[in-house]
N, C-alpha and C positions, 0 to 999 in steps of 0.2 A: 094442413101441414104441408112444407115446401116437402115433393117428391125426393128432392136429389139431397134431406136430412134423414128422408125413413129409408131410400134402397141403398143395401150397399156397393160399393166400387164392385168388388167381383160380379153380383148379379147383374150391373150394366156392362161388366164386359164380356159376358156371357147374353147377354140380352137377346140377342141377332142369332143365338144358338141354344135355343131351350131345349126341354128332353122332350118337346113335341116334333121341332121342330129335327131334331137330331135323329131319331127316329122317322119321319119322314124322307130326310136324306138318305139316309143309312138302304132304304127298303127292306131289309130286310126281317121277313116274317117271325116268328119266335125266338129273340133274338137272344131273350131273359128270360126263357120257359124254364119253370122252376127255380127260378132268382128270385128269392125274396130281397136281401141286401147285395148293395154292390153292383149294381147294371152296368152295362157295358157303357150306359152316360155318368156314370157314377166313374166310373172309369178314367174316361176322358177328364172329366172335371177334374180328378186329382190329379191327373198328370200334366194337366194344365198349371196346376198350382206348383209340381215339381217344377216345371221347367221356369215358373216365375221366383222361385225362390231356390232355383239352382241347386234341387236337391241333390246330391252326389251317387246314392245306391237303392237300392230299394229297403235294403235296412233302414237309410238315413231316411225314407220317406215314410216307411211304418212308424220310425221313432216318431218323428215331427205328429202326425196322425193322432198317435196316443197321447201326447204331450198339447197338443196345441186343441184348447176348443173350438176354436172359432172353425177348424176343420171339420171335428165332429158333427157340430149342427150342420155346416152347411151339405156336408157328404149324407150325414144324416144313419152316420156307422162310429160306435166307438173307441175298436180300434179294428188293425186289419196286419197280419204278418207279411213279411217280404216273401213268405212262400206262395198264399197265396196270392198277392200283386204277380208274382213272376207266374203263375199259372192261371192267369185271365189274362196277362200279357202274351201268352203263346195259344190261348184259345181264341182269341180276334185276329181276323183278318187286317192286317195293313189296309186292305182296299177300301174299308169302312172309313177311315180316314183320310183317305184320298176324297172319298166323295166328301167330306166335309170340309178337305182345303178347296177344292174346286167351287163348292157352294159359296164358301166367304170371301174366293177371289170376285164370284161374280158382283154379291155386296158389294166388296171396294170400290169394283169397276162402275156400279153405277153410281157413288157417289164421289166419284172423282170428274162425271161428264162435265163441267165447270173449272175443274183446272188446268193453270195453264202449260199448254204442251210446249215443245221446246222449236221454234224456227217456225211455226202455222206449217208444220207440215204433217199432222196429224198426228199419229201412235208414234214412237219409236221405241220397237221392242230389241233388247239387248239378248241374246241369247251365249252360255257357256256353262262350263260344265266346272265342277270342284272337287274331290278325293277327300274323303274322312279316312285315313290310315287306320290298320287295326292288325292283331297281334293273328299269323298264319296259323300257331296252336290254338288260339281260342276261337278265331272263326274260319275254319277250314273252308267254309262255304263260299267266302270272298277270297278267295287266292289270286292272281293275278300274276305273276311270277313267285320263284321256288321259293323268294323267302320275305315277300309282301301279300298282303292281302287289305285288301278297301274295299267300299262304295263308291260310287260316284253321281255326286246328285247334277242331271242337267237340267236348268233352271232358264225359262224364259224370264223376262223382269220389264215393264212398264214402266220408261224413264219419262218424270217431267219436269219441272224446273227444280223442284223442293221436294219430291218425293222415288223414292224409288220401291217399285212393289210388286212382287211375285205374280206370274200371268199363268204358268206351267209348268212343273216338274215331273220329271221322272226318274224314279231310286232305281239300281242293278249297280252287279260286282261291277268293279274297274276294268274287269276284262274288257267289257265292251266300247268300241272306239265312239269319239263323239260322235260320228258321219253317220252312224246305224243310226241315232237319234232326229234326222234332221224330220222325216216325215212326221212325227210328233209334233213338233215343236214349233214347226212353221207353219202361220198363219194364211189360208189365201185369200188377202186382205188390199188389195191396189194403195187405199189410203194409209198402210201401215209399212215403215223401212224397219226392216232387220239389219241387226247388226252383228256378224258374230267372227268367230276367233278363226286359224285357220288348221285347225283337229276339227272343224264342220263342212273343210274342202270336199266337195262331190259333184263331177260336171255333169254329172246326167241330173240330179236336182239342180243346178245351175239353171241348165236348159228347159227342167221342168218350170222353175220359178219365172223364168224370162216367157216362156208359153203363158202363164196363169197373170201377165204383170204382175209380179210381188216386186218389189224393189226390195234390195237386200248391197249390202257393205260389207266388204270380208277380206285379210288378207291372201294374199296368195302362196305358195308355198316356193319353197327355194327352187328346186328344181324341177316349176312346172313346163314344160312346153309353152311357148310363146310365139304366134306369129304376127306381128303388127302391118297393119294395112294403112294406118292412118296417124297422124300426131297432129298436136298443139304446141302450138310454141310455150316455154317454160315462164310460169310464174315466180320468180326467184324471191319477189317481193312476199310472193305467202307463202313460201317455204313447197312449191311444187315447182318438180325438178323433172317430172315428167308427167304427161298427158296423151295419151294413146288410146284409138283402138284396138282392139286384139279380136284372135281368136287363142280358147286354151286347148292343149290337149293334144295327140298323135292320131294322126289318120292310121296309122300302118298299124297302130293294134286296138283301133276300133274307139280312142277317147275322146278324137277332137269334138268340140261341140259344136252345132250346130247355129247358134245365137253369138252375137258380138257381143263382147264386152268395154269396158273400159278398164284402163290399166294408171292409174294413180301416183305419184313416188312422191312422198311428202317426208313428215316428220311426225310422230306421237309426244302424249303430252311431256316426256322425260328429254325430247332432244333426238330420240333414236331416229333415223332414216326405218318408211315401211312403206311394201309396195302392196299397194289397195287395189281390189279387183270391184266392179259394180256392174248395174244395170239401169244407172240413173245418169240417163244422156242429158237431162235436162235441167242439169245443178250444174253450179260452176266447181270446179277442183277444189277450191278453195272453202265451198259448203262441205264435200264431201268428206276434204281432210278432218274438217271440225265436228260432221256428226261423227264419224269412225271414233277420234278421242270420247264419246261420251263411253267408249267401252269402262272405262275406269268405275262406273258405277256400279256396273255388277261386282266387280274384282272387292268392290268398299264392300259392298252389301257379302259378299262371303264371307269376309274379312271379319265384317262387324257380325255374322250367324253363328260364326267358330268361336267368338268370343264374348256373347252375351245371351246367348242359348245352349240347354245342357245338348252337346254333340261333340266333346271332347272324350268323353266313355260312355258307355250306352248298361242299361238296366239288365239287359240280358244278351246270351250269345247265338240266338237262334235267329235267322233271318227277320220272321216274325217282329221281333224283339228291336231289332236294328230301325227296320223302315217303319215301325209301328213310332217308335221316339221319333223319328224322324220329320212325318207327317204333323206330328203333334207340334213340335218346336214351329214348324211352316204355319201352322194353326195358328201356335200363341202370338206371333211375329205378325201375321196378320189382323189378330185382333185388337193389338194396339194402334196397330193403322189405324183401324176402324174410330176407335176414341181418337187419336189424332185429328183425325177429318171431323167426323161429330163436334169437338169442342176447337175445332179451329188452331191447334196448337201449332204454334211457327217451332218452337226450341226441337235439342233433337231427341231422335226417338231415346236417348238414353236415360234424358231428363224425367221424361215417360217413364218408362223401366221403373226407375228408381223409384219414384215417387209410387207406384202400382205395388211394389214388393213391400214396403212400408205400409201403405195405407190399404191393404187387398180388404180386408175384411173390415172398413171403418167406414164410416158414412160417404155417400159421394161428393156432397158438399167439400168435404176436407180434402180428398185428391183434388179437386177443382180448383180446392183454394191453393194447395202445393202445387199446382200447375203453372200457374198465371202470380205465383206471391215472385216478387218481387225480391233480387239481394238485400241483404242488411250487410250497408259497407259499413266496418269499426276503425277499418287503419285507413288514414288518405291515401296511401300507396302512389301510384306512379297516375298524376291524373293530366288529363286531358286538359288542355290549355286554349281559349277561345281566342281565337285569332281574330277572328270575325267581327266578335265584339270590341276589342281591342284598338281596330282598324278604323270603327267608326269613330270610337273616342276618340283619336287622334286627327280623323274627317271635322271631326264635332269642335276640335279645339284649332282648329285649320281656319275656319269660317269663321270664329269668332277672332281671330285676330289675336289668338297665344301659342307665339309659335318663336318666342326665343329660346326658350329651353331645347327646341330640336336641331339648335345648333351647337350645342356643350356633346364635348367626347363621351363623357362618363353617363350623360343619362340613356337609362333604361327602361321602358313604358311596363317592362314584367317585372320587374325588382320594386319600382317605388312604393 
């Protein structure tokens, strides 16, 4: 019997992540001592399911539990209270999940060495950072000013032509500015451009990055120090309005940096004028401007995280609780990549989504077939008109010597 009519969709999207291999990740020793039902991968797996089927509470996820079989056999528990959900959610570590997003980035990363990157200039990683707002009474622990409180996830992201997909993250309160994050988050990679926003401005990592070759792209801030030693004459034609060398930063309180830069004045994908800071001498202004725009891809991919993974309220209010969902949602986000790449799917990842929330516990064949099935058009609607075709009839009746009708006012080769 064909494999992909006996396992189901869930267990191939768990596949890359069994509870050997989860526990192997994890390392850690006695992890379910004393756990008959309910492991800490028992765990995971249902919360995977929450976030695929957008559970809203932890009530609403004990209901579903008790109600739905297909949960029960696979969890292999027949039901389970929101109390105790919320107290194995505050006995796990966050970091357990971390290790497990960082496992399944590496998966990605190796089966993406075949696609294609964007310009032959090898990685282009995108780096910034996003705020999930949250209530100062219910999470005192993310305060940020007297009457906000958030997280802030910064997120590296692996841009290539058709995929955009998480490389590094790291969860903390909003307090902390994006610039604390750079030594995380940057690569020292010669063959890899960073790309990032300018809450990542830091001239002494500047200077580190220009010592280690990293090439990196980054705007500059309004009221940096500037001294320019060199210029280009203006490309007006691709919307660069300046081209300079520089130095950034004040000698007299110890910030000028030591490494040139270049100094960029273009336009972003919106029209806006933006002044671009780099260390890639060896591109034309006009490469530069265009990688800088591919920032827009992480801003989508936040965009689309806020609003098709559960992170718009979270399960519980204890930090634990917060970065534990959080990890997890980066988890299920990646796992669908992973089926992405596996069955080749061009459509987008929401098409995915869909079809996964539907068909989670059904044979894989049947997601496979929802994948790749084809519209069934019922109304003609607004259709496409062959021109092409058209052209040639017209070539076709040219040659043959029937061409007075293309002297009459009234006719029309689309109407007849």
């Amino acid at each position: 019997m064909d494999k992909n009519t006996t396992q189901s969709t869930i267990n191939k999207l768990l596949e890359v992540l069994d509870e050997e291999k989860f526990l192997k990740i994890i390392n850690v020793s006695n992890i379910d001592h004393y756990i008959k039902k309910f492991t800490a991968y028992n765990f995971l797996q249902l919360f995977i399911i929450a976030q695929l089927n957008e559970a809203v509470s932890l009530r609403d996820l004990s209901k579903r539990t008790k109600d739905q079989e297909e949960i029960q056999t696979f969890i292999d528990i027949d039901s389970i209270s929101a109390s105790q959900l919320s107290r194995k959610q505050s006995a796990l570590s966050p970091g357990l999940f971390e290790k497990v997003f960082r496992h399944i980035v590496l998966e990605i990363q190796a089966r993406m060495k075949n696609k294609a990157m964007i310009r032959d200039i090898g990685k282009l990683l995108v780096i910034d950072s996003s705020t999930i707002s949250m209530s100062v009474s219910q999470y005192p622990w993310a305060t940020f000013r007297k009457t906000k409180a958030g997280v802030r996830i910064h997120l590296k992201v692996v841009v290539t032509k058709d995929l955009t997909v998480p490389d590094k993250a790291v969860l903390l309160p909003a307090k902390y500015a994006d610039r604390t994050q750079m030594d995380e988050l940057i690569d020292i990679d010669s063959n890899a451009i960073h790309l990032f926003d300018r809450g990542y401005n830091d001239y002494k990592q500047f200077d580190k990055l220009c010592s280690e070759d990293v090439p990196f792209i980054t705007r500059i801030k309004k009221n940096a120090k500037v001294e320019v030693f060199s210029e280009q004459a203006p490309d007006l034609e691709n919307n660069i309005f300046l081209d300079q060398e520089v130095f950034l930063g004040d000698a007299q309180n110890g910030t000028k940096m030591t490494h040139p830069l270049r100094l960029i004045k273009t336009k972003d994908r919106e029209g806006n004028v933006v002044i671009l800071i780099t260390n890639c001498f060896d591109m034309s202004a006009k490469e530069i401007g265009d990688l800088y725009r591919y920032r827009w891809k992480i801003e989508t991919f936040f965009k689309w995280m806020k609003q098709h993974l559960k992170l718009k309220t979270f399960y519980g209010k204890s930090e634990n609780a917060v970065y534990t969902q959080i990890w997890i949602a980066l988890i299920t986000y990646c796992l669908k990549v992973l089926l992405q790449l596996e069955f080749r799917h061009e459509g987008p990842l929401l098409e995915l989504t869909r079809s996964l929330r539907n068909l989670l516990f059904k044979p894989l064949d049947e997601f496979i077939r929802s994948l790749f099935r084809k519209p069934t058009r019922k109304s003609k609607g607004h259709r496409k008109y062959d021109w092409e075709t058209e052209f040639q009839w017209l070539v076709n009746q040219y040659e043959r010597d029937e061409v007075e009708h293309l002297n009459s006012l009234v006719y029309d080769p689309v109407f007849i």
